[in-house]
PAMARFI-805651 format. One record per atom (N, C-alpha, C): x, y, z. Coordinates in steps of 0.2 Angstrom, whole numbers, padded with zeros to 4 digits, always signed. Example, Ala and Ser with C-alpha at 12.3 -4.5 7.8 and 13.67 -1.06 7.14 Angstrom:
% residues 2
+0066-0028+0039+0062-0022+0039+0066-0016+0039+0064-0011+0035+0068-0005+0036+0064+0000+0039
END
This chain:
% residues 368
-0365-0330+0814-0371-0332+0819-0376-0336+0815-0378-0343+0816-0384-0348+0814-0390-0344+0816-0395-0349+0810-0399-0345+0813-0401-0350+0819-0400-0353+0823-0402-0356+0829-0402-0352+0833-0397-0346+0833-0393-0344+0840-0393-0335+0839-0397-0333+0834-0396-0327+0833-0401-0322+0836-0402-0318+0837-0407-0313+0841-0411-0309+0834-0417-0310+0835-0420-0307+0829-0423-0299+0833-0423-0294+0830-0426-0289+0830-0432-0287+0824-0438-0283+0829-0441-0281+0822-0444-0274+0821-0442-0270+0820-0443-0264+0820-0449-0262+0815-0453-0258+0817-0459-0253+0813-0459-0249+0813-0459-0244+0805-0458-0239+0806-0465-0234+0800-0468-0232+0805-0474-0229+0802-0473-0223+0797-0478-0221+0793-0480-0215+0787-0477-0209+0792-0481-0207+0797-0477-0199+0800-0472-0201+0802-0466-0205+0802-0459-0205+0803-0456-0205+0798-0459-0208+0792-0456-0209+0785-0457-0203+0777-0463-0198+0781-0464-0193+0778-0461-0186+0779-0460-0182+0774-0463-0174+0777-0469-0171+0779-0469-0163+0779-0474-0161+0782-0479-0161+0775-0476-0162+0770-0483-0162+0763-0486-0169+0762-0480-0175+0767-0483-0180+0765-0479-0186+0761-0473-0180+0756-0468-0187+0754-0466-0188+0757-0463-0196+0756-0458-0200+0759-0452-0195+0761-0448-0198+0764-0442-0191+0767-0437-0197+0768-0431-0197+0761-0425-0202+0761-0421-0201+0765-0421-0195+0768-0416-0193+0775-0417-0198+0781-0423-0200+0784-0427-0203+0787-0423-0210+0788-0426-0211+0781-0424-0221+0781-0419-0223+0779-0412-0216+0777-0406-0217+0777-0404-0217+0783-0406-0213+0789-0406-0215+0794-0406-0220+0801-0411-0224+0797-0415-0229+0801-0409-0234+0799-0408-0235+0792-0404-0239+0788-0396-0238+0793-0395-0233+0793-0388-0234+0797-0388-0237+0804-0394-0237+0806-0395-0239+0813-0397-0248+0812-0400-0248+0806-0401-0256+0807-0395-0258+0805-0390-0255+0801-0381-0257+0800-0380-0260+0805-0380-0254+0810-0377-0254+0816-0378-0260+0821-0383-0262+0820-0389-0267+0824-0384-0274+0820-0384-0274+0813-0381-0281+0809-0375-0282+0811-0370-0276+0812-0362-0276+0814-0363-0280+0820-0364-0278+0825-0367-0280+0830-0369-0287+0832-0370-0289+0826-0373-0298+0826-0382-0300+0826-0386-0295+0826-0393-0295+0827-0395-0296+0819-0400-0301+0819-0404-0302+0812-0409-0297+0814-0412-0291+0807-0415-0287+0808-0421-0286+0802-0426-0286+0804-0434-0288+0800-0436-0280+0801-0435-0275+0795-0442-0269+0795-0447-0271+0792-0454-0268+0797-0459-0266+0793-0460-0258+0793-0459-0259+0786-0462-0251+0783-0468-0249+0781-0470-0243+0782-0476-0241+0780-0473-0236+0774-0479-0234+0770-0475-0228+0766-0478-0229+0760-0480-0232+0759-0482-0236+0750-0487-0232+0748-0492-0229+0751-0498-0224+0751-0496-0220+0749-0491-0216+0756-0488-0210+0752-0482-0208+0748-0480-0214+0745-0475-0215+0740-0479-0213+0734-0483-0218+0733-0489-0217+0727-0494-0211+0726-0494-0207+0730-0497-0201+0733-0494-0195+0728-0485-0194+0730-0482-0192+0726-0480-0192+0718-0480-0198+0718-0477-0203+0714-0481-0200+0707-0492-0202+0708-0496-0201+0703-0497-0190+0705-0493-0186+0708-0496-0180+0707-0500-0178+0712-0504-0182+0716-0511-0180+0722-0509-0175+0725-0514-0172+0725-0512-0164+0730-0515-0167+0736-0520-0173+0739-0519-0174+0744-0521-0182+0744-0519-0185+0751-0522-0192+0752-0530-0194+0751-0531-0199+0748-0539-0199+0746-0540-0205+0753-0548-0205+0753-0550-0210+0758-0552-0217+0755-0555-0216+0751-0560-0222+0748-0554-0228+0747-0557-0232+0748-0551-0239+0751-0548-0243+0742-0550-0241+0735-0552-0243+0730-0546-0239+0728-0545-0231+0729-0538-0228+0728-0531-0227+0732-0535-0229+0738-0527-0229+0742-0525-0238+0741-0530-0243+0739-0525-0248+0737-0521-0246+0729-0524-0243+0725-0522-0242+0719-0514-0239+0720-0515-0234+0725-0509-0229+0725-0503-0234+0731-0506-0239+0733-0501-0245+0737-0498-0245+0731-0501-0250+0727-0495-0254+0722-0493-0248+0718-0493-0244+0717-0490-0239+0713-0483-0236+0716-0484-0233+0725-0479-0233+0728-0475-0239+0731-0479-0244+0730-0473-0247+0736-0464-0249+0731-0466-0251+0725-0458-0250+0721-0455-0244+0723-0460-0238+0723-0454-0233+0724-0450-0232+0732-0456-0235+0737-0452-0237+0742-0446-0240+0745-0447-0247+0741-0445-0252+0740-0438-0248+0737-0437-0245+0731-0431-0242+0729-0427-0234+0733-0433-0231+0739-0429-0229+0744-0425-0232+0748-0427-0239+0749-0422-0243+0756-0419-0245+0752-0419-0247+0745-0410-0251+0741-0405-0245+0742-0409-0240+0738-0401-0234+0739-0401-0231+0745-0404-0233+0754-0403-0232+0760-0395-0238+0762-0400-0242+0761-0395-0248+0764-0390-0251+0760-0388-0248+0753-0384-0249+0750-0377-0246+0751-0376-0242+0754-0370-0238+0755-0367-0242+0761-0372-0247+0765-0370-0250+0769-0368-0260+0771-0368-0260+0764-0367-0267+0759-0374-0269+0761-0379-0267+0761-0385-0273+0764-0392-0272+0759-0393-0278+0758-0398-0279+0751-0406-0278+0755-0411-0275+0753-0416-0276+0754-0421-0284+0753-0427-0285+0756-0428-0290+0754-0436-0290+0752-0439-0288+0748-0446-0288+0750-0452-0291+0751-0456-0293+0756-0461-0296+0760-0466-0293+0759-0471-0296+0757-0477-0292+0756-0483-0299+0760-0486-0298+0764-0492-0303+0769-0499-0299+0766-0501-0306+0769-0509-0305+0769-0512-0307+0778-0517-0305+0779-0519-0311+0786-0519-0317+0784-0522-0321+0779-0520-0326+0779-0515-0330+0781-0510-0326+0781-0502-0330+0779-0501-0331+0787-0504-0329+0793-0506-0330+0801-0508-0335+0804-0517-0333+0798-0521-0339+0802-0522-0345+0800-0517-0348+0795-0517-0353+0791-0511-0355+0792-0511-0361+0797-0505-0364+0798-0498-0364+0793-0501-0367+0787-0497-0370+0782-0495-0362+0779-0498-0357+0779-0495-0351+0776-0491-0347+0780-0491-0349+0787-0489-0345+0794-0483-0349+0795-0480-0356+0793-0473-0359+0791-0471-0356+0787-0475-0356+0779-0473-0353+0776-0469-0347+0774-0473-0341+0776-0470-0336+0781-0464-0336+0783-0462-0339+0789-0458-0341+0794-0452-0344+0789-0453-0348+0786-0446-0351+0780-0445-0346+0777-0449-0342+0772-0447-0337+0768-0441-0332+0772-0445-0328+0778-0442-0323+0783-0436-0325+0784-0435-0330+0788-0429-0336+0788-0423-0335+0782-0424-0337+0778-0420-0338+0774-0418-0331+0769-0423-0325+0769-0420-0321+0768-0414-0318+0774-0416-0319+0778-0411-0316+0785-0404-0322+0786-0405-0330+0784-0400-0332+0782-0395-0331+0777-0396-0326+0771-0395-0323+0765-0392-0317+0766-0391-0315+0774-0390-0308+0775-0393-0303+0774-0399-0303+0771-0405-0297+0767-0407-0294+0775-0410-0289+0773-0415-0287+0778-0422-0284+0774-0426-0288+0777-0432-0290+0774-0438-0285+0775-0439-0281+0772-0445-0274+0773-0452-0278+0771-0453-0278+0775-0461-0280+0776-0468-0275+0776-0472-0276+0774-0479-0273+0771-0484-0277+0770-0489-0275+0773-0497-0277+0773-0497-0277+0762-0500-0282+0759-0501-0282+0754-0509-0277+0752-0507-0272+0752-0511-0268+0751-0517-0268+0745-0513-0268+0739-0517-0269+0733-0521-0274+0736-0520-0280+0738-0524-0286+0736-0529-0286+0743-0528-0286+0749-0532-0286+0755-0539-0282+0753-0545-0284+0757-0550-0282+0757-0552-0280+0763-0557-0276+0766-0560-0272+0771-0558-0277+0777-0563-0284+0774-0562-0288+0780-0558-0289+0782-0551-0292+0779-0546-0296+0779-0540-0291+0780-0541-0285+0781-0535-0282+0784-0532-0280+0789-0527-0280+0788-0524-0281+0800-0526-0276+0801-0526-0270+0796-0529-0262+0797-0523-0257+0800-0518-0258+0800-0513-0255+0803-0506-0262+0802-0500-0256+0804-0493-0260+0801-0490-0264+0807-0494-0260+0813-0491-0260+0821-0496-0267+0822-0500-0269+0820-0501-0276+0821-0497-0282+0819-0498-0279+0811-0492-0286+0807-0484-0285+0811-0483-0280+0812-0477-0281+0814-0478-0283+0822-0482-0283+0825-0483-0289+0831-0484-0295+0827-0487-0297+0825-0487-0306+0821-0482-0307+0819-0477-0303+0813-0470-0305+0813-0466-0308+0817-0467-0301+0824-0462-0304+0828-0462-0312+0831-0471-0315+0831-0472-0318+0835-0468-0326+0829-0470-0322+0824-0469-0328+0820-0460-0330+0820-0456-0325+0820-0449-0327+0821-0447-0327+0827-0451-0326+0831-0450-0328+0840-0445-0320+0842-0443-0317+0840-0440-0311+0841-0441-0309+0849-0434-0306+0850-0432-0303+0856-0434-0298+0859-0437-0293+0854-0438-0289+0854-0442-0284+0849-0448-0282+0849-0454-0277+0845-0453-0269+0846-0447-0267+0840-0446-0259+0841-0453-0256+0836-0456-0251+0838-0462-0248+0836-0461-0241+0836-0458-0237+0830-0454-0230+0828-0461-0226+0828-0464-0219+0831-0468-0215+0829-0464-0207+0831-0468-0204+0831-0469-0197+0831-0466-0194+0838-0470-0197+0842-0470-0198+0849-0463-0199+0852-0464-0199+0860-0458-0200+0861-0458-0207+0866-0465-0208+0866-0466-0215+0870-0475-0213+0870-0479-0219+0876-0485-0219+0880-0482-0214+0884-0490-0208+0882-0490-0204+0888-0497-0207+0891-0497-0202+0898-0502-0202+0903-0509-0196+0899-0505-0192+0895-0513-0189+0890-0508-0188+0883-0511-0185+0881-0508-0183+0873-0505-0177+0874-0498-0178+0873-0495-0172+0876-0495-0167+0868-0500-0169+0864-0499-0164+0860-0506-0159+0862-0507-0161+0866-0513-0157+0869-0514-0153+0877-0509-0160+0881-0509-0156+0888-0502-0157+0887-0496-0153+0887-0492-0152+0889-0487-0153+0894-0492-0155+0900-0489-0158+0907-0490-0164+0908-0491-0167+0901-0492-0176+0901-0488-0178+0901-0486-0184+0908-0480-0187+0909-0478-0192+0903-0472-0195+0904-0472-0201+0899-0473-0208+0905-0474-0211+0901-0474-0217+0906-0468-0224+0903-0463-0222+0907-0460-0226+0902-0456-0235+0904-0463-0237+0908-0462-0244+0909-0469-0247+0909-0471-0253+0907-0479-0256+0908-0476-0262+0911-0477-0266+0915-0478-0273+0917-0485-0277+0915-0484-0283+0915-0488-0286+0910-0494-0287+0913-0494-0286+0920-0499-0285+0923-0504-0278+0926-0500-0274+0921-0502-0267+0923-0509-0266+0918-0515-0263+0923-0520-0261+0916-0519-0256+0910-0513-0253+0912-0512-0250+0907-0515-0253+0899-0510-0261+0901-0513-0266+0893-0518-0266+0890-0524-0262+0898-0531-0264+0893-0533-0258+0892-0530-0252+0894-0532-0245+0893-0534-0244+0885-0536-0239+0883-0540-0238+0876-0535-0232+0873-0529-0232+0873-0529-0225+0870-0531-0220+0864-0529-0215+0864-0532-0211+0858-0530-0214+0852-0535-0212+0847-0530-0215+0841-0531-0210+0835-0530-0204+0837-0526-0199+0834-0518-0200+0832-0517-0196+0829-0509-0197+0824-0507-0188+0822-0501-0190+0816-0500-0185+0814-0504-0183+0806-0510-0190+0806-0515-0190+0798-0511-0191+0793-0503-0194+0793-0499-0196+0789-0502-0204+0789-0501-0205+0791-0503-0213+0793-0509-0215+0796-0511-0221+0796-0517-0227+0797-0516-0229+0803-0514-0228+0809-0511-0230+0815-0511-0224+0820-0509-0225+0826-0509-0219+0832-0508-0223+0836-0510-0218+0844-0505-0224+0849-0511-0230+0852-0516-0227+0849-0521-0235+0851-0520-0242+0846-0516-0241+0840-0515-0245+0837-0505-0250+0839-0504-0246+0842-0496-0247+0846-0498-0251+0851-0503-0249+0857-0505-0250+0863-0508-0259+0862-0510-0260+0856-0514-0266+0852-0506-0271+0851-0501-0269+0846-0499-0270+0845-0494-0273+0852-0492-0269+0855-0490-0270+0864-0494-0278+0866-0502-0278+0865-0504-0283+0869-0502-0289+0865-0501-0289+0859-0500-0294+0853-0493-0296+0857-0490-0294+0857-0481-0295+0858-0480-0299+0865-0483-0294+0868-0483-0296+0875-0487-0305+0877-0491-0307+0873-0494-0311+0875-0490-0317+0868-0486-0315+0866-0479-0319+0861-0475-0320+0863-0473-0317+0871-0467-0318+0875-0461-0314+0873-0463-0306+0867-0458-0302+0865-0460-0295+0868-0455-0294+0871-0452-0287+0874-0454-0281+0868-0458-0277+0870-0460-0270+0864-0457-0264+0866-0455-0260+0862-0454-0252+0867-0457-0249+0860-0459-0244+0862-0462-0236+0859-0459-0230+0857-0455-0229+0854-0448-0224+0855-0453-0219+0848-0447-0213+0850-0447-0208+0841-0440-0210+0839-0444-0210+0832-0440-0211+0828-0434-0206+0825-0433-0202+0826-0429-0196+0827-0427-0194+0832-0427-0197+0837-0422-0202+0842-0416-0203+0838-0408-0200+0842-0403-0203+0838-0402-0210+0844-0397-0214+0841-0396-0223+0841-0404-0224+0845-0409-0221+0841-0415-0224+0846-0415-0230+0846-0415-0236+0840-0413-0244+0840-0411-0247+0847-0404-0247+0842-0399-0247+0849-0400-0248+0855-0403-0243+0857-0406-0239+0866-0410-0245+0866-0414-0246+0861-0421-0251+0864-0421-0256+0863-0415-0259+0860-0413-0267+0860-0409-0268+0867-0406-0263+0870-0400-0264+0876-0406-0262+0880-0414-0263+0880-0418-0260+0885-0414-0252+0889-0411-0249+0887-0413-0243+0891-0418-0238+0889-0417-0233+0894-0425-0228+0895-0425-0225+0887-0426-0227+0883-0428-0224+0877-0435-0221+0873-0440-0224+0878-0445-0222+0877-0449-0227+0884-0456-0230+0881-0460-0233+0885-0459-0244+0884-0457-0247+0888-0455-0255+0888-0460-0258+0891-0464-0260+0886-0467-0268+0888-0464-0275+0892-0466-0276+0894-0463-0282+0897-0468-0288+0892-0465-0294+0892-0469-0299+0889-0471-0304+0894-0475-0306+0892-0478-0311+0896-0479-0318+0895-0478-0322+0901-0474-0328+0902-0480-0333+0897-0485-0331+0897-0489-0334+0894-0489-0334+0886-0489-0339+0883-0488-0338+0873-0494-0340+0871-0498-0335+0866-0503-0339+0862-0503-0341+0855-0500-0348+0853-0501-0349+0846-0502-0343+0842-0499-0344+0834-0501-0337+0829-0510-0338+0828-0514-0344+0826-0518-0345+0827-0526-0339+0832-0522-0341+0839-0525-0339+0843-0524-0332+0845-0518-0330+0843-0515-0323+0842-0521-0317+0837-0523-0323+0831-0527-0318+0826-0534-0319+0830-0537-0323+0832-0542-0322+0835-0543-0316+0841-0538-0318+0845-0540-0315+0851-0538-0305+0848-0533-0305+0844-0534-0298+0843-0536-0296+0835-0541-0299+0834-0544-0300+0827-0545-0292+0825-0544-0290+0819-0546-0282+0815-0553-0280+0816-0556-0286+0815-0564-0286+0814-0568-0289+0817-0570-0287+0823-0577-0293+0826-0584-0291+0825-0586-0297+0820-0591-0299+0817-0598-0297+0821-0598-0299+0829-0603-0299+0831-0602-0302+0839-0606-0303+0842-0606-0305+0851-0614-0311+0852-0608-0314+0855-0613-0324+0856-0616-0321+0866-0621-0321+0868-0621-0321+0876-0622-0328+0878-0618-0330+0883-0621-0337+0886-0623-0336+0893-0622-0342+0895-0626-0342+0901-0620-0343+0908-0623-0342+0912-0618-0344+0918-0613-0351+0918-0618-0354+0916-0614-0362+0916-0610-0363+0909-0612-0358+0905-0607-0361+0900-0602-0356+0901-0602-0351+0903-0597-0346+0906-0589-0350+0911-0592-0353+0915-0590-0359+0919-0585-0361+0917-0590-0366+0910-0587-0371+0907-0580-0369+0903-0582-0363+0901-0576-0359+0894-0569-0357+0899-0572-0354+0904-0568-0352+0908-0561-0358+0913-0566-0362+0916-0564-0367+0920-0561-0373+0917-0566-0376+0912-0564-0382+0908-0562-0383+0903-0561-0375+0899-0559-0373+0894-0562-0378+0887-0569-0380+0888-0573-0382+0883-0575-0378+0877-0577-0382+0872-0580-0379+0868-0587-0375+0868-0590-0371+0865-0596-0366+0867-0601-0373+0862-0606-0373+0864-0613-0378+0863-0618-0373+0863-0622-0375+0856-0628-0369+0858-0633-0371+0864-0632-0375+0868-0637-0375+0874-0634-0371+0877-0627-0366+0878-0627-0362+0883-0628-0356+0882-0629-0354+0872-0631-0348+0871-0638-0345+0873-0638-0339+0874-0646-0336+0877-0648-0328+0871-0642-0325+0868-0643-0322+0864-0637-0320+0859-0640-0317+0852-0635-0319+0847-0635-0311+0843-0629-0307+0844-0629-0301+0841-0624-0299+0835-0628-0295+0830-0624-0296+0825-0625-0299+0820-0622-0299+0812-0623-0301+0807-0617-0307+0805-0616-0311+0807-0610-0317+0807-0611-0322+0801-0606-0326+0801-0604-0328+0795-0599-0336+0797-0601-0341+0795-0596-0345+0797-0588-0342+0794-0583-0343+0800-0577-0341+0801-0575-0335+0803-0582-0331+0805-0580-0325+0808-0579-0324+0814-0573-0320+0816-0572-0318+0825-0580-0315+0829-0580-0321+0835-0583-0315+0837-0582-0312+0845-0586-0307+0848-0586-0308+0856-0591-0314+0860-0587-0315+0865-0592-0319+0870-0594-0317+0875-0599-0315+0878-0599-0311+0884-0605-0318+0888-0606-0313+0893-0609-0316+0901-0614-0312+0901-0620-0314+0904-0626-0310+0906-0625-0304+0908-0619-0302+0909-0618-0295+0912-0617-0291+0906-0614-0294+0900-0613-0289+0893-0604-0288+0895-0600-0290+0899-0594-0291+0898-0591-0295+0894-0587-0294+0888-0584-0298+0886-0576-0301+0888-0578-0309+0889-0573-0311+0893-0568-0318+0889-0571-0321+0882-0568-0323+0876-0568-0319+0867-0565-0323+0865-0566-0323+0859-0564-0329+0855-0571-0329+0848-0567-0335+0846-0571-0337+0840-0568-0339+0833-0571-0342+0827-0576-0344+0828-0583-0343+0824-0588-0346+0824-0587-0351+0819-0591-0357+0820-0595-0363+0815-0601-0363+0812-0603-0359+0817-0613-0357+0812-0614-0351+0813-0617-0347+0806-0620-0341+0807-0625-0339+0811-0625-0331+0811-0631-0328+0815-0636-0330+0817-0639-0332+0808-0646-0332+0807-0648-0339+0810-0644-0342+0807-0644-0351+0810-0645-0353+0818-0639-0347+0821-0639-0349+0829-0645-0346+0833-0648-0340+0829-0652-0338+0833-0658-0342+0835-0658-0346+0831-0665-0351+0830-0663-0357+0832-0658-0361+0835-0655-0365+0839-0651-0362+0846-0652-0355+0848-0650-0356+0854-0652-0358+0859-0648-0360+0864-0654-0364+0869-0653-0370+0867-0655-0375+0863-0654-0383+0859-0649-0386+0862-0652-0391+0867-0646-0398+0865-0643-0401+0859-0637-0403+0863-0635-0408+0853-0642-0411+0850-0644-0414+0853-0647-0419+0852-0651-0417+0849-0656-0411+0850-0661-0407+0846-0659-0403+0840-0652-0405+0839-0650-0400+0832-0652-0403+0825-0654-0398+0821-0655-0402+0813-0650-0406+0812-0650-0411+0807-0647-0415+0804-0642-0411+0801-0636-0413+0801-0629-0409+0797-0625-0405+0800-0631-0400+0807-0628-0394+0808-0621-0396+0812-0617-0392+0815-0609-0392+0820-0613-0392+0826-0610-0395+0829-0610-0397+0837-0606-0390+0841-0602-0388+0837-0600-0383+0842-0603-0376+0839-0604-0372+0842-0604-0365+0840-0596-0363+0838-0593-0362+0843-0583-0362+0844-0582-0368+0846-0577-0371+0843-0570-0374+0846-0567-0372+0850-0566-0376+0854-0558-0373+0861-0555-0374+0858-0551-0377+0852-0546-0372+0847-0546-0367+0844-0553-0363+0845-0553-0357+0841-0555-0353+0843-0554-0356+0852-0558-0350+0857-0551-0347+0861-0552-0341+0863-0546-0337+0867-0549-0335+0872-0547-0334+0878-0551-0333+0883-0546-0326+0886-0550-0319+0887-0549-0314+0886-0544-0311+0894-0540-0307+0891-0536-0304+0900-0541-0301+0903-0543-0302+0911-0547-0299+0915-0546-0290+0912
END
């Protein structure tokens, strides 16, 4: 199969699915998973993991009687565990002739065109090579700001990056429920979303099993990311047997996303679901209007108030007199700057300053 013609899948598989109960990695697991992405290649599907796990590989690895919080040693115990990772999935998928491939991203490598092809060739050509590419947020090097903050994100942007079929998302769980059935017990599953169900904008918990950096508010995110990439997600447990399988051939194996007809550039992708919003711009009616209906750029003569500590190239929110936020989008001029030009025509701007507050290239205008 070319790659013109092949069907990408990309599967995620978080820290509680790749753990035990103290917390190590668990080989049984990802030999597991590993027989099932076999099964998936036999099959003719090219197959992209994002693994999580590199924290608690490192955790064991240095001795820790428990996970530390301070962001300074879980990236330390990242690079520490992710080779031992990385050497659980060689001796997983090696009994089933298939080479691991290792991907390590940053957010840059999204919001930056030339990195986001980059990407895109690298991923490519290991999957032309036959590899299967295990994928991981670069932990070591990422900082507070710059991280997608969970895996169920990157692995939304992968998907979107290799245009994929389909977004598997492995937890604990057994899908989206309607409450946290580790709580009320008579919590249904919900095991369909349409793209126009509020569901997409519901909040859910983001509680877990404290093994991992994610929960189902971080899936729910990752759902909207996929879906507005025009790829199909479903929610399954990973301890699911042929769970894969089930949820590449869409039957009921847990909770399915539908995707929607609409695509946002990777670009517009990292803004409208950005990690970190920096701050909120309010305008005024008519520039509300304009964003919405002309799909213009925002002008500080529509601004009326400016919240928050920003920063040229920071995300922010946009809202309306009402405090709804209805855009989002890269700033050009900081806080301190706009607040003292809001309201200003072009015409009355310092010499030097940007015309725009945001570009309609860098504005996303947000799902009702």
């Amino acid at each position: 199969m070319g790659a013109t013609d092949r069907v990408v899948i990309v599967v995620k598989i978080g820290s509680s699915s790749l753990t035990d109960e103290r917390g190590v990695i668990d080989d049984a697991a990802i030999s597991t998973l590993s027989a099932e992405v076999a099964a998936m290649r036999a099959a003719g599907h090219a197959v992209v993991v994002v693994s999580s796990g590199a924290v608690a590989a490192g955790v064991d690895a240095l001795g820790l009687d428990a996970r530390p919080s301070d962001m300074a040693t879980l990236q330390a115990l990242a690079a520490a565990g992710q080779p031992r990772l990385m050497r659980s999935w060689d001796r997983a998928l090696a009994p089933h002739g298939l080479v691991p491939g290792q991907v390590l991203l940053v957010p840059h490598d999204f919001v930056d065109r030339r990195q986001y092809l980059h990407a895109r060739r690298t991923l490519t050509r290991l999957l032309d090579l036959g590899t299967v590419p295990i994928v991981n947020e670069n932990d070591a090097i990422a900082s507070d700001e710059t991280r997608y903050g969970d895996n169920d994100r990157l692995a939304a942007l992968v998907a979107h990056n290799l245009g994929a079929a389909v977004l598997v998302l492995l937890t604990d769980l057994d899908g989206l429920y309607a409450a946290d059935p580790r709580v009320d017990t008579t919590a249904a599953l919900i095991p369909h979303v349409r793209v126009d169900d509020p569901l997409l904008a519901i909040r859910a918990g983001s509680g877990g099993s404290g093994r991992g950096s994610g929960g189902m508010a971080s899936k729910l995110e990752a759902a909207r990311i996929a879906s507005w990439s025009g790829v199909r997600t479903v929610i399954a447990n990973a301890a699911r047997p042929g769970v894969l399988a089930g949820a590449v051939a869409d039957e009921p194996v847990g909770t399915s996303f539908e995707a929607h007809r609409r695509k946002l550039p990777a670009r517009k992708l990292w803004i409208a679901f950005a990690a970190r919003v920096a701050g909120r711009i309010t305008v005024d009616d008519g520039a509300r209007r304009a964003l919405l209906e002309r799909s213009t750029s925002l002008l500080p003569a529509g601004v009326v108030e400016v919240g928050g500590r920003f920063g040229e190239g920071d995300t922010v929110d946009i809202t309306g007199t009402d405090g709804s936020a209805f855009a989002r989008g890269m700033v050009f001029v900081e806080a301190a700057q706009l607040r003292k030009v809001a309201g200003f025509h072009t015409r009355d701007l310092p010499p030097g300053m940007a015309h725009e507050v945001v570009h309609r290239d860098d504005l996303v205008v947000l799902p009702a």
